[in-house]
N, C-alpha and C positions, 0 to 999 in steps of 0.2 A: 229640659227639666220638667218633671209633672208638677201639674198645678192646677186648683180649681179655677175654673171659669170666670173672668171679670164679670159683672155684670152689668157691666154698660160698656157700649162703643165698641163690640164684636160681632162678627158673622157666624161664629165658630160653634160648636153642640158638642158639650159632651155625654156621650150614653153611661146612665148606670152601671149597665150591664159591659162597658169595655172601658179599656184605659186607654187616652189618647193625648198626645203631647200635643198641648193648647198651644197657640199662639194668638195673639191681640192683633186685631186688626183692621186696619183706621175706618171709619163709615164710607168714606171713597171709594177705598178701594175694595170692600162689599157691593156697594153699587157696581161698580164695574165687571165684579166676576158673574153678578146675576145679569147685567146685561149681555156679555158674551155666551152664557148658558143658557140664556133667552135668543140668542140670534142661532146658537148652534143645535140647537133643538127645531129652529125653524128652518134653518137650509137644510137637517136629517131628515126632517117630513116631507119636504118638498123634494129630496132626493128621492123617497118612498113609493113616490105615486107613479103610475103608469105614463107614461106621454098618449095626449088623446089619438096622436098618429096612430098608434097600434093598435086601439078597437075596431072593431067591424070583421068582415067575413073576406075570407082571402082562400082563391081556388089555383092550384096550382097548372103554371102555363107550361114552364120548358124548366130543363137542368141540363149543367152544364159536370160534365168528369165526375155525373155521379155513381157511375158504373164502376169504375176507377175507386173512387172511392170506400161501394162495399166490398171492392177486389181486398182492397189494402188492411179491410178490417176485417178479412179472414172469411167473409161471408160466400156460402156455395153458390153456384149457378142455379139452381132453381128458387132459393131464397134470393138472389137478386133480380128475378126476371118476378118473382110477385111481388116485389116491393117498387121496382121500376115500371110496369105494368098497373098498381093501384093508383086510383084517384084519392088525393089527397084536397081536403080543407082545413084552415087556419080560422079559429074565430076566438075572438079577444071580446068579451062584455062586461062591462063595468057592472060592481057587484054592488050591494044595497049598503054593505058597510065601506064603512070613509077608507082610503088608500088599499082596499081590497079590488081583487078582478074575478072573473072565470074566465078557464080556455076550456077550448073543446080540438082536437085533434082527428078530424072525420075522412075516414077512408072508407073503400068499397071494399078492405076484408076487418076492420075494427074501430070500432068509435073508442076515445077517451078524452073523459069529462072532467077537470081540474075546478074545484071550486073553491070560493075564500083564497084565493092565493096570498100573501104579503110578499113584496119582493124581499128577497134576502135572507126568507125564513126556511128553510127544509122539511118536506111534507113527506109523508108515504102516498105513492100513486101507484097503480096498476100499468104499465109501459104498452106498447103494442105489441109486445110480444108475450103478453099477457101473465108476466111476473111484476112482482112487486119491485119498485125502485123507492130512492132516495130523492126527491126532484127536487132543484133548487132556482128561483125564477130572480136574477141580479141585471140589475140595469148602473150601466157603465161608459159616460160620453154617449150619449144619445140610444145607445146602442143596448138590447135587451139578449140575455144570456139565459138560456132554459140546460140546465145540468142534469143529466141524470146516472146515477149510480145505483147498477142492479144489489138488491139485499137478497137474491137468489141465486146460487152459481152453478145453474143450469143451463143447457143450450147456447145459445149465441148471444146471449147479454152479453153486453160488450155497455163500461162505462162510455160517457159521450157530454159533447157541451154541442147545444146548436147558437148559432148567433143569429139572432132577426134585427136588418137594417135597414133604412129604405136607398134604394136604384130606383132615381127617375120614378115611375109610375109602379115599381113595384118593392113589396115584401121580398125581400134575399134575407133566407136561410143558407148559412153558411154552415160547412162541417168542416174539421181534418181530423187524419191519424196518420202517424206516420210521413209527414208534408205534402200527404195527398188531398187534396181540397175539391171538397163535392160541392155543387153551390142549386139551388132551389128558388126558383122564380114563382112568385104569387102576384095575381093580379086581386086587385081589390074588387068584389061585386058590390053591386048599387044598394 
C-alpha cells in the first residue's frame, strides 16, 4: 500500500521525487541493519587494501613451462625467445592515497608504470606490448589477480589473467591458456 511516512519510530526515507512503498520499522531493528551496514562496509575496505607481502621489488629467478606456455598462446619463436630472454622486475609501492598502490612492470625491452591502482576497479594501461589494455587488479584468498584485456585488436594481444602468490621465499606468477600452465619465480630484493 502507498503511504506517507510515520513520523516517529522509522528508518525508512521517502524521496519527493520517487514513490516508494513505506514500511514501519521498529527502532531495533534500524539499529541492527546500521550495525550490519557498519560491519559490511568495514570487512569491504579491509578486503580493498593490498596485503603488505606484496610491496617491495621482486627480480625474476627461474620459470618453469613457460616456453610451453607462449607455445599454447599461439605466440611465434622469435617473440618467445625475447620475452624468455628479457629481465623482468615486479615492484609493488604503496601510494600516498588510503587503499591505493603503484606497480611498475620493468624489463630490458619496456617499462610499465600503473599508478592510483584500486583493487577491483578497471583502468586503461598501455600493456608491454605497447597497446592500450583494460587492466584489472582483484585480490582473492590471499591471492592477487592482475587482468588484462587488449582494447586494440592488433598483433598478438592476447587477453590474460596473471596470478601473484607467495612459494616459500618467493613471488609466483602464475598463467594458463588452454591447461597449459606457465609459472614465474621472483625473488624479493632487500
Amino acid at each position: 500500500m502507498w503511504a506517507e511516512p510515520p513520523s516517529t519510530s522509522t528508518c525508512g526515507q521517502q524521496s519527493a521525487q520517487t514513490s516508494v512503498i513505506y514500511q514501519s520499522t521498529p527502532p531495533i531493528m534500524c539499529a541492527k541493519i546500521a550495525l550490519a551496514l557498519v560491519l559490511i562496509g568495514v570487512a569491504t575496505t579491509a578486503a580493498a587494501t593490498l596485503p603488505d607481502k606484496y610491496y617491495g621489488t621482486f627480480d625474476l629467478d627461474h620459470s618453469e613451462n613457460f616456453d610451453e606456455y607462449l607455445t599454447a598462446k599461439g605466440y611465434g619463436w622469435f617473440t618467445r625467445k625475447l620475452v624468455t630472454f628479457a629481465t623482468f622486475k615486479k615492484v609493488f609501492t604503496k601510494n600516498e592515497i588510503k587503499n591505493k598502490f603503484d606497480y611498475s612492470n620493468l624489463t630490458s625491452k619496456k617499462d610499465v608504470h600503473y599508478k592510483n591502482i584500486e583493487l577491483g576497479k578497471p583502468f586503461e594501461g598501455e600493456g608491454l606490448d605497447s597497446t592500450k589494455h583494460e587492466i584489472t587488479f582483484t585480490l582473492k584468498d590471499g591471492h592477487l589477480f592482475e587482468h588484462h584485456k587488449p582494447l586494440e585488436k592488433s598483433g598478438d594481444a592476447k587477453e590474460e589473467t596473471y596470478e601473484y602468490l607467495f612459494d616459500g621465499e618467493f613471488l609466483l606468477v602464475r598463467m594458463s591458456f588452454n591447461g597449459v600452465e606457465g609459472r614465474r619465480y621472483y625473488k624479493r630484493l632487500p
